[in-house]
C-alpha positions as CSV (number, residue, x, y, z in Angstrom):
1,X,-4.2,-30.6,12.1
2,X,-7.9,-30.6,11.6
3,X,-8.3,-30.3,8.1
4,X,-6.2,-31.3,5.4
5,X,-5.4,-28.6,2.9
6,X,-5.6,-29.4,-0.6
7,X,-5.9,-27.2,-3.8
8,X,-8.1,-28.2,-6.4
9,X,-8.0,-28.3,-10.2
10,X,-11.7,-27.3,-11.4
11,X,-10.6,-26.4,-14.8
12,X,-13.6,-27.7,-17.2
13,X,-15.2,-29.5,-14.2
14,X,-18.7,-29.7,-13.3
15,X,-19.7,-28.1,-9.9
16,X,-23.6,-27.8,-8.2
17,X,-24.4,-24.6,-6.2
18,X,-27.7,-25.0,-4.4
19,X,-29.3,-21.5,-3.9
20,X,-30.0,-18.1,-5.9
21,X,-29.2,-15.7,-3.7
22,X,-26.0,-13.1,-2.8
23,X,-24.1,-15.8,-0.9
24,X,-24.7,-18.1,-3.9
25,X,-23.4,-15.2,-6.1
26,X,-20.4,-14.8,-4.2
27,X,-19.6,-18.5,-4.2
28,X,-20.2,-18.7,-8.6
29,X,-17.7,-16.2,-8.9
30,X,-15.3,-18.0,-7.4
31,X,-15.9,-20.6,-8.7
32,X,-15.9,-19.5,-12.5
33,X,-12.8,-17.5,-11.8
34,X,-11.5,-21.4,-10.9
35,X,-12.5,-22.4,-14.5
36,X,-15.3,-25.1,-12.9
37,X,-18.3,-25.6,-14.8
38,X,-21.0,-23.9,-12.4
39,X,-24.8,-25.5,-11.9
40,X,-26.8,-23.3,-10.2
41,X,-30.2,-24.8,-8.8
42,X,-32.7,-22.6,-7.4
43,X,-36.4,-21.5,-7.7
44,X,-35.5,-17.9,-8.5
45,X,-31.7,-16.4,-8.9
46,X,-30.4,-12.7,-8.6
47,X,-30.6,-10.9,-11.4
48,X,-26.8,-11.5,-11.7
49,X,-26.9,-14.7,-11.8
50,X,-29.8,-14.8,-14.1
51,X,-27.8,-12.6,-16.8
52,X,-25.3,-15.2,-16.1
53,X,-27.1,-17.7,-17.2
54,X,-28.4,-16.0,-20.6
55,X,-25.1,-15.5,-21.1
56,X,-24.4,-18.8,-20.6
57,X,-21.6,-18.9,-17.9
58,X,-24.0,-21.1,-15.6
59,X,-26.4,-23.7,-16.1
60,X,-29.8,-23.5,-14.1
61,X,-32.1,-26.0,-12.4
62,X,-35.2,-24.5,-11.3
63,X,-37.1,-25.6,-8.7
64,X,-36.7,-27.2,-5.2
65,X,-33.4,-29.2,-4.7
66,X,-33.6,-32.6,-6.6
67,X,-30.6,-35.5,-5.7
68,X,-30.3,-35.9,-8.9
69,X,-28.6,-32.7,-9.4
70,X,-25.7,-34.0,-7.9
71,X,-25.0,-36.9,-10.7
72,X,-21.8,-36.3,-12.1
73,X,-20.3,-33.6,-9.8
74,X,-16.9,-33.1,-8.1
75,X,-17.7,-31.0,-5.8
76,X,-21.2,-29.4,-4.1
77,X,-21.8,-25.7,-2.0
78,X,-24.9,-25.7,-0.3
79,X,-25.8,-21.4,0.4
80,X,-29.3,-21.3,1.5
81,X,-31.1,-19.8,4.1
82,X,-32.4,-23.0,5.1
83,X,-30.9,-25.8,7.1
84,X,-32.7,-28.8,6.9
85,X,-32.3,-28.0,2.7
86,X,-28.5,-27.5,3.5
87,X,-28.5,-31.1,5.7
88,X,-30.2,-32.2,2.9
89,X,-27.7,-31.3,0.3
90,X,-24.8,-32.3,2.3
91,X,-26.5,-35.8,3.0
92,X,-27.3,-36.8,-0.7
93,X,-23.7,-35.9,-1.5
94,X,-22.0,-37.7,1.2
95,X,-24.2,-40.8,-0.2
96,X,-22.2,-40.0,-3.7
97,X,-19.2,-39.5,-2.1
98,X,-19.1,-35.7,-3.4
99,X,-17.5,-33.5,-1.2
100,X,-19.9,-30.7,-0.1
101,X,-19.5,-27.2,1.2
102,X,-22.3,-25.7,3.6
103,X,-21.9,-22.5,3.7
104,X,-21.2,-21.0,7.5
105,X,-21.7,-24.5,8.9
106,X,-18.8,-26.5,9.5
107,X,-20.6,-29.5,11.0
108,X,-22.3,-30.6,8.0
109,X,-19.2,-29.5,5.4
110,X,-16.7,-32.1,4.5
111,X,-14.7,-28.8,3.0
112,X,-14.3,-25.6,3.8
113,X,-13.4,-22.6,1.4
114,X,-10.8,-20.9,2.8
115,X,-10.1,-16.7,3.2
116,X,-7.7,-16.2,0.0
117,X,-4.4,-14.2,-1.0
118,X,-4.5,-14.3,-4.7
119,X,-1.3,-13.3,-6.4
120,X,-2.0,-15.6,-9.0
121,X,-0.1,-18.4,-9.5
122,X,1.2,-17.7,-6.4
123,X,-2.2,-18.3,-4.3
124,X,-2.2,-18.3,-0.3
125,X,-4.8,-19.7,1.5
126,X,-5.9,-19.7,5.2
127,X,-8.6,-21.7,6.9
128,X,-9.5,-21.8,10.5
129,X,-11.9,-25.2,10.1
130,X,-15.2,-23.3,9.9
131,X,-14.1,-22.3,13.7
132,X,-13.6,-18.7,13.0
133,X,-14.2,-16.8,9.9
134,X,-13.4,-13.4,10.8
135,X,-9.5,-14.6,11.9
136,X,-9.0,-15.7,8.8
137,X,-10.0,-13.3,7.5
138,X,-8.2,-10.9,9.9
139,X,-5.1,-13.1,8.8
140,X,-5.7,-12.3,5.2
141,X,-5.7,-8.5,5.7
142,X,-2.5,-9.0,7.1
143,X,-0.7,-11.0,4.2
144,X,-2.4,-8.5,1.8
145,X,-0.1,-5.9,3.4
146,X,3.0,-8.5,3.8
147,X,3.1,-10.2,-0.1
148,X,4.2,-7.8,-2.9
149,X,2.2,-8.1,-5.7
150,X,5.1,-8.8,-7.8
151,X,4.9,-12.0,-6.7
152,X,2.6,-13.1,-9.4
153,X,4.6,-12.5,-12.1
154,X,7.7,-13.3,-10.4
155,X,6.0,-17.0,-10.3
156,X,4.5,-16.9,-13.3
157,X,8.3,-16.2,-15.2
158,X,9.6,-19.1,-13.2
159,X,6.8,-21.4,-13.9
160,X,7.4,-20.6,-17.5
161,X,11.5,-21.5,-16.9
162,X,11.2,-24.2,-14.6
163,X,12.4,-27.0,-16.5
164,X,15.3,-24.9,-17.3
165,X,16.1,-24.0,-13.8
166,X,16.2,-27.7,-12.5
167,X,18.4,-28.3,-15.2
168,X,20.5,-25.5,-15.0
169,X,21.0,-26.1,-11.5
170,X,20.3,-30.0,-10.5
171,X,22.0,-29.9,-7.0
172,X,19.4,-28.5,-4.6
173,X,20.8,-26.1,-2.3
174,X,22.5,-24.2,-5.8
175,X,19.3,-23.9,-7.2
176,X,17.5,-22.4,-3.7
177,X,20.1,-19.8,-4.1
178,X,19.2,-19.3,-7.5
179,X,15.7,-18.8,-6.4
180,X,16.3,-16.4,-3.6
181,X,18.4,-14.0,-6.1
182,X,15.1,-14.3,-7.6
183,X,13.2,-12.9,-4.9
184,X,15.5,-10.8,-3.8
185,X,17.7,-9.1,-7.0
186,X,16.7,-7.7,-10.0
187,X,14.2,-9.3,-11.4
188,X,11.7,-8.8,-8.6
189,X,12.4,-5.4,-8.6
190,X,11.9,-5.1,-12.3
191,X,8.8,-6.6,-12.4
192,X,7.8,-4.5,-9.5
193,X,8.4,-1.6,-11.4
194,X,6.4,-3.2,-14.9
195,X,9.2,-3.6,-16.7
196,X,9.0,-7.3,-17.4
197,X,10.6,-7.6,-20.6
198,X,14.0,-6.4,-18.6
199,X,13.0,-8.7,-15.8
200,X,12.8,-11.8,-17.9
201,X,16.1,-11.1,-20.0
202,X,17.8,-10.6,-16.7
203,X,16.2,-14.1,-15.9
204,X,17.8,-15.8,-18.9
205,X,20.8,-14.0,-18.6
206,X,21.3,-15.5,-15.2
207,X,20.1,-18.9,-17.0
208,X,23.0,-18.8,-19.0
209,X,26.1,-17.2,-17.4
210,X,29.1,-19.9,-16.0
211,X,28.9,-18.6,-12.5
212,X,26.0,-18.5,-10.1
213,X,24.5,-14.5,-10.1
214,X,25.7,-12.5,-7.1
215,X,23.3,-10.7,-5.0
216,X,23.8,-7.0,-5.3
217,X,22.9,-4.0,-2.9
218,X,19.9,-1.7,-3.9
219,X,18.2,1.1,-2.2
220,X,15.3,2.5,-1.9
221,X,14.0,6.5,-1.9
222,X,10.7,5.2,0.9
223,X,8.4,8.2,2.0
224,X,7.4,7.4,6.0
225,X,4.6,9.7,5.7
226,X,4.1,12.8,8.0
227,X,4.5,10.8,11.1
228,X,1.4,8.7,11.5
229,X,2.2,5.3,11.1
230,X,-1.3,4.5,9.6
231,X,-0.4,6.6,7.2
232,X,2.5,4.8,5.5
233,X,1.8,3.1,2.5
234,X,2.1,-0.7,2.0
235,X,4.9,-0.8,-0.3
236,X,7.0,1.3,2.6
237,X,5.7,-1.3,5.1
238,X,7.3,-3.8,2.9
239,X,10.4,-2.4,2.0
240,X,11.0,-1.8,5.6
241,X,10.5,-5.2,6.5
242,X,13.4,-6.4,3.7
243,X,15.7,-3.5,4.4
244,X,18.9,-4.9,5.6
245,X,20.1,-0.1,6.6
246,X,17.5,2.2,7.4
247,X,18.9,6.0,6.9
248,X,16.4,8.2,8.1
249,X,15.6,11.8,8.6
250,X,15.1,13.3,11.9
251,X,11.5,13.7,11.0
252,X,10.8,10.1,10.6
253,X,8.5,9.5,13.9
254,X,9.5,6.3,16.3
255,X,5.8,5.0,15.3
256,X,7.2,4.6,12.0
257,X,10.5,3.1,12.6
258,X,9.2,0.4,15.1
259,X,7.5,-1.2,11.7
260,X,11.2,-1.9,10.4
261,X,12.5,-5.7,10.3
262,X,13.3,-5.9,13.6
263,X,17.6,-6.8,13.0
264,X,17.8,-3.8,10.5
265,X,20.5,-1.5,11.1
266,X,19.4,2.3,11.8
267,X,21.2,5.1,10.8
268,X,20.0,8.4,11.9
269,X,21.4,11.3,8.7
270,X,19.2,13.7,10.4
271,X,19.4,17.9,9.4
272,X,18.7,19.3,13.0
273,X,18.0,23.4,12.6
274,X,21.1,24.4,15.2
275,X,22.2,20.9,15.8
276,X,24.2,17.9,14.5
277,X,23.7,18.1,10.8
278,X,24.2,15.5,8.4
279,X,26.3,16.7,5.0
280,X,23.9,16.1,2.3
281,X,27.3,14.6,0.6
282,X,27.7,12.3,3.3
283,X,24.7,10.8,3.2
284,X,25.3,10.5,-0.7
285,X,28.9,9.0,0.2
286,X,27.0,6.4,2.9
287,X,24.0,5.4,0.2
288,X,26.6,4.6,-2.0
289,X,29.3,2.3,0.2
290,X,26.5,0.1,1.5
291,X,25.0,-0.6,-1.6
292,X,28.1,-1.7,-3.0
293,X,28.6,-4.1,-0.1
294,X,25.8,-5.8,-1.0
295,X,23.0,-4.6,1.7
296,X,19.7,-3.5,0.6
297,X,19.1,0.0,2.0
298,X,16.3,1.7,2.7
299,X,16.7,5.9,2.5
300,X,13.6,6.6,5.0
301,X,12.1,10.6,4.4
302,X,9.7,12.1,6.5
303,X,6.6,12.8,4.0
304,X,7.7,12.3,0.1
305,X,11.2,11.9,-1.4
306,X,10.6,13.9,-4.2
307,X,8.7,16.9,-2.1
308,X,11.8,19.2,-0.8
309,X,13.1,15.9,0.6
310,X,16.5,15.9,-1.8
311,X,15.2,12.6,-3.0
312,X,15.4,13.6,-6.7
313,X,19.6,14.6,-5.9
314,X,19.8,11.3,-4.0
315,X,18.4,9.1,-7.1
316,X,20.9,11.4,-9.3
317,X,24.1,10.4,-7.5
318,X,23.0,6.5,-7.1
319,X,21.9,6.4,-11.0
320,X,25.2,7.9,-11.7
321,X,27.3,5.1,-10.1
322,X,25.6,2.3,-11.2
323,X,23.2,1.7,-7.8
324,X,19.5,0.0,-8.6
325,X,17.2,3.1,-7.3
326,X,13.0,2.9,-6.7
327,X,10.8,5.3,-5.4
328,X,8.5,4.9,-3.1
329,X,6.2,7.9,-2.6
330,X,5.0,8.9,0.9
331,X,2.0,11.2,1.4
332,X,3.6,14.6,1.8
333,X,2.6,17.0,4.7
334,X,0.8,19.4,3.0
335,X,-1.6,16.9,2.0
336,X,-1.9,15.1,5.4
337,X,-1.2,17.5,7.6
338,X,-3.9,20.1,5.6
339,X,-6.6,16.7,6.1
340,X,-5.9,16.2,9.9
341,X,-6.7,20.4,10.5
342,X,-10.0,19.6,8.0
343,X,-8.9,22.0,5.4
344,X,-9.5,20.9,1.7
345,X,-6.5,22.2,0.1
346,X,-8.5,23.0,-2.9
347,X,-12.2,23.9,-3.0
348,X,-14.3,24.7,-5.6
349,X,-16.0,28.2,-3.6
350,X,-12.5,29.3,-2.4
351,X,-9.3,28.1,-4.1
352,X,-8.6,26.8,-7.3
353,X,-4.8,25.9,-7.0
354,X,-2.4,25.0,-4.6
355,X,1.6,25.9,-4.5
356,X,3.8,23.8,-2.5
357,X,6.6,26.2,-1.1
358,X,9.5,26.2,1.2
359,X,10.4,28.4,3.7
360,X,14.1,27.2,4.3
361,X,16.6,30.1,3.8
362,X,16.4,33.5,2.4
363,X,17.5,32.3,-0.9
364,X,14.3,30.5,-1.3
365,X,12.3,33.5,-0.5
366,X,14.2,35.9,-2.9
367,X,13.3,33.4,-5.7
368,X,9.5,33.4,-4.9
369,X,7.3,35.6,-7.2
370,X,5.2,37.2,-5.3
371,X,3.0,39.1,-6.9
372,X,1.9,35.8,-8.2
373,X,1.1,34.4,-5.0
374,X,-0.7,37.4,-3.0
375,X,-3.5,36.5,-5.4
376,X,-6.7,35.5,-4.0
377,X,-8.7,32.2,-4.3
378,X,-5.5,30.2,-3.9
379,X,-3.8,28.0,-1.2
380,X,-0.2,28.3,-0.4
381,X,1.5,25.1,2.1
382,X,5.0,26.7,3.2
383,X,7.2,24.2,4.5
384,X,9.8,25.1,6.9
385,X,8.6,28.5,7.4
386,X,8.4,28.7,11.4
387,X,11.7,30.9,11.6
388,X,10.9,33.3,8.8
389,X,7.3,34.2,9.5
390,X,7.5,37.6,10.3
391,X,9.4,38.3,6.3
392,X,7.0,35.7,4.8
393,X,3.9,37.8,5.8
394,X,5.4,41.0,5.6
395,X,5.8,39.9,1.6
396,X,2.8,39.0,1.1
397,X,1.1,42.0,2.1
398,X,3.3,43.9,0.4
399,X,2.4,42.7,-2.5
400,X,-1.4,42.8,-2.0
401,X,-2.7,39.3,-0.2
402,X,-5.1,40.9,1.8
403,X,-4.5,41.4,5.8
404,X,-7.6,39.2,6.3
405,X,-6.4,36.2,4.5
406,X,-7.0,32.9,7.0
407,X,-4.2,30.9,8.2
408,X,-3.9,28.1,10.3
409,X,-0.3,26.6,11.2
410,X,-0.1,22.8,11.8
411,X,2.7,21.7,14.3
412,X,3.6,18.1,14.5
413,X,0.9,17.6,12.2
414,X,-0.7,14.0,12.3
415,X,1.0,13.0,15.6
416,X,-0.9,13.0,19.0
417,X,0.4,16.2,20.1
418,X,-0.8,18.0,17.1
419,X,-1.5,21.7,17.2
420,X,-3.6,23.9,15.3
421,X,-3.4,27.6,15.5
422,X,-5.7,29.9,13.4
423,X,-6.0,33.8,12.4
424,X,-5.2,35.7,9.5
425,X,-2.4,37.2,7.8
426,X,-1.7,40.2,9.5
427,X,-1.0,38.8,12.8
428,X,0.2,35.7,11.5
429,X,3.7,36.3,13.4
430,X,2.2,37.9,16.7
431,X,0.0,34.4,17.1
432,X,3.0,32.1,16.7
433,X,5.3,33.4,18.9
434,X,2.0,33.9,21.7
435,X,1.3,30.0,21.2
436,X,5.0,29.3,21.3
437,X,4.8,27.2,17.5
438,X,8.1,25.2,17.1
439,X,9.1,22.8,13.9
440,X,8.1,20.3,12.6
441,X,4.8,22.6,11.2
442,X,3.3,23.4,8.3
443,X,1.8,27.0,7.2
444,X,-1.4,27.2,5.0
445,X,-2.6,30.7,3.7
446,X,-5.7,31.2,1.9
447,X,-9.4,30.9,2.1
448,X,-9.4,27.6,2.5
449,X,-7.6,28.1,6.0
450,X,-10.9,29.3,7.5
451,X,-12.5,25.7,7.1
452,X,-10.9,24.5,10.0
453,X,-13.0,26.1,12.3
454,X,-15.9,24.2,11.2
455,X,-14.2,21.0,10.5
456,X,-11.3,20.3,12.7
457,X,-11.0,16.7,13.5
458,X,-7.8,15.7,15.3
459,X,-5.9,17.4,17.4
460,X,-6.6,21.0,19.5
461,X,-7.3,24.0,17.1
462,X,-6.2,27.1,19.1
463,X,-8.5,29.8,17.2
């Protein structure tokens, strides 16, 4: 180990930053959000840093570096453009025994600052010894995604508690269980969903009951997106990396599901059009059983939950029998699918709404006013329509959308193989069955449709 890694109190303390300029800026914010007292000494500062200092968050030195700036420091960052002045610096404070920072040079730094993770208290640092910057920072990025921001309050309640917890549980190993219940029951999930007045009366409830508290099985509504796995959020990367069962929807892409803790259990409660098929009560039936064994379970939906994915029945039937229930939204197809074909759903020139339909069984069509939507100058994103073109168009026209009305149909929208076909209304069923269109894809009719040919992006767009 090259360095050793220390974090420092700087509350009320006095600190020296030699330079004015942005990387000098950078630096003094840090520092003041550290509590330090910050010098800054410099012929001229940013006009930042000069508010700063009529405001009186900094004091300033003007003028070339003197030593004597460094009497009665803790700690010194040199971030000039100039290296002798930077050896210089680093030389008068090693003769003080003041540890000093150059910035991007190592070889004259007896500290570094290190790429941070703040989920304050809770603070993460990472440091690759001057060596490499950009890894660290690299590294960062990637705990940004990993660490809920939960954390923070989650250590803030049990810095608040900690003398209790030690003495409610003086034998080690009890009270590491105690604090992965923490992490992993309730409370975090409380405080995940700002409600941290519940989260903390759980926490003292669990402070005061006779018996250690008993992890209990959750689950969780996650939206996987329309298939491209850059396109899941970060809270579904993280709850797929706790989930102990993954249920998921046939529409869930393989991109998605290779993100998934490696040892989770997979359970595949797929609704294939003329294949196996998946009782929705069965899946209610299996949410249910491995909750109450304990497991945290993720319910994984292509697109959103609560966008004709059943996800609003789903959290009706857990709710009902007692099962902790969160929502995680997904970005539904319409939205993605709509970007990736370079059609604004709504535009200011030629649509000035948007209706989310489905085309799923003729039940859903008879309940569809229609007259309403063959009006002009709006979008409409049919879901699941592929197998009932032909009646879809042939009501629409009848109740006066114009025959000319752009289209465009988005099969496996977001994916590699995507597809784009374009026309307009009237031969609307004619051009799907010539280019063969097959589910999953989405139908958008309107104005809007016609943007594609001058903005398609991704994909092929068969015009």
């Amino acid at each position: 180990m090259g360095l050793y890694p220390l974090f420092a109190d700087l509350t009320g303390l006095p600190v020296l930053v030699v330079g004015g300029g942005h990387v000098a800026e950078r630096k003094i914010a840090a520092l003041l959000a550290a509590g330090a007292q910050v010098r800054v000494g410099a012929p001229t500062l940013t006009p930042v840093l000069m508010q700063q200092v009529e405001e009186g968050k900094l004091e300033h030195h003007a003028g070339p570096f003197q030593p004597t700036w460094l009497n009665g420091m803790w700690l010194v960052i040199a971030a000039t453009d100039d290296r002798d002045l930077n050896a210089q610096v680093a030389a008068a404070a090693s003769e003080r025994r003041i540890f000093a920072n150059v910035v991007d040079d190592p070889a004259l730094s007896r500290f570094q600052v290190p790429a941070v993770v703040d989920r304050a208290p809770l603070t993460v640092a990472i440091s690759t010894g001057g060596a490499a910057p950009v890894i660290a920072r690299r590294v960062r990025e990637t705990l940004e995604t990993e660490l809920d921001h939960a954390l923070g309050p989650l250590t803030a309640l049990a810095q608040r508690h900690r003398a209790r917890i030690t003495q409610r549980w003086p034998d080690l190993p009890e009270r590491r269980a105690f604090y992965d219940w923490l992490h992993d029951g309730p409370v975090m999930a409380l405080l995940r969903n700002a409600r941290s007045d519940e989260a903390e009366q759980v926490f003292l409830d669990a402070l005061s009951a006779t018996e250690a508290p008993a992890s209990k099985g959750s689950v969780l509504l996650v939206g996987a997106g329309p298939g491209d796995p850059g396109l899941l959020t970060l809270r579904g990367l993280r709850a797929l990396n706790q989930a102990d069962v993954i249920l998921h929807d046939s529409l869930v892409s393989e991109a998605v599901l290779v993100l998934a803790r490696r040892d989770a259990e997979r359970i595949d409660v797929g609704k294939r059009c003329g294949g196996r098929h998946t009782q929705q009560e069965q899946i209610h039936q299996l949410l249910l059983d491995l909750a109450q064994a304990g497991r945290r379970v993720v319910r994984l939906k292509g697109g959103d939950p609560f966008v004709f994915g059943r996800g609003g029945e789903e959290m009706e039937f857990l709710r009902q029998h007692g099962i902790p229930c969160e929502i995680v939204p997904g970005i539904t197809a319409a939205v993605a699918c709509a970007a990736y074909a370079g059609v604004p759903l709504t535009h200011r020139d030629h649509a000035r709404s948007v209706h989310l339909l489905t085309g799923h069984g003729k039940e859903s069509l008879d309940a569809m006013d229609w007259p309403a939507l063959a009006q002009d100058h709006q979008t409409l994103a049919v879901y699941m329509g592929v197998a009932r073109l032909d009646e879809f168009t042939q009501r629409l026209l009848q109740n006066g959308r114009r025959p000319d009305t752009p289209f465009v149909i988005i099969e496996n929208g977001t994916l590699p193989q995507q597809r784009v076909v374009s026309g307009v209304l009237h031969e609307l069923p004619a051009r799907a069955r010539e280019q063969a269109i097959h589910p999953p894809a989405l139908l958008i009719i309107g104005e809007v449709a016609a943007l594609a040919h001058e903005h398609a992006w991704f994909g092929s767009l068969h015009a």
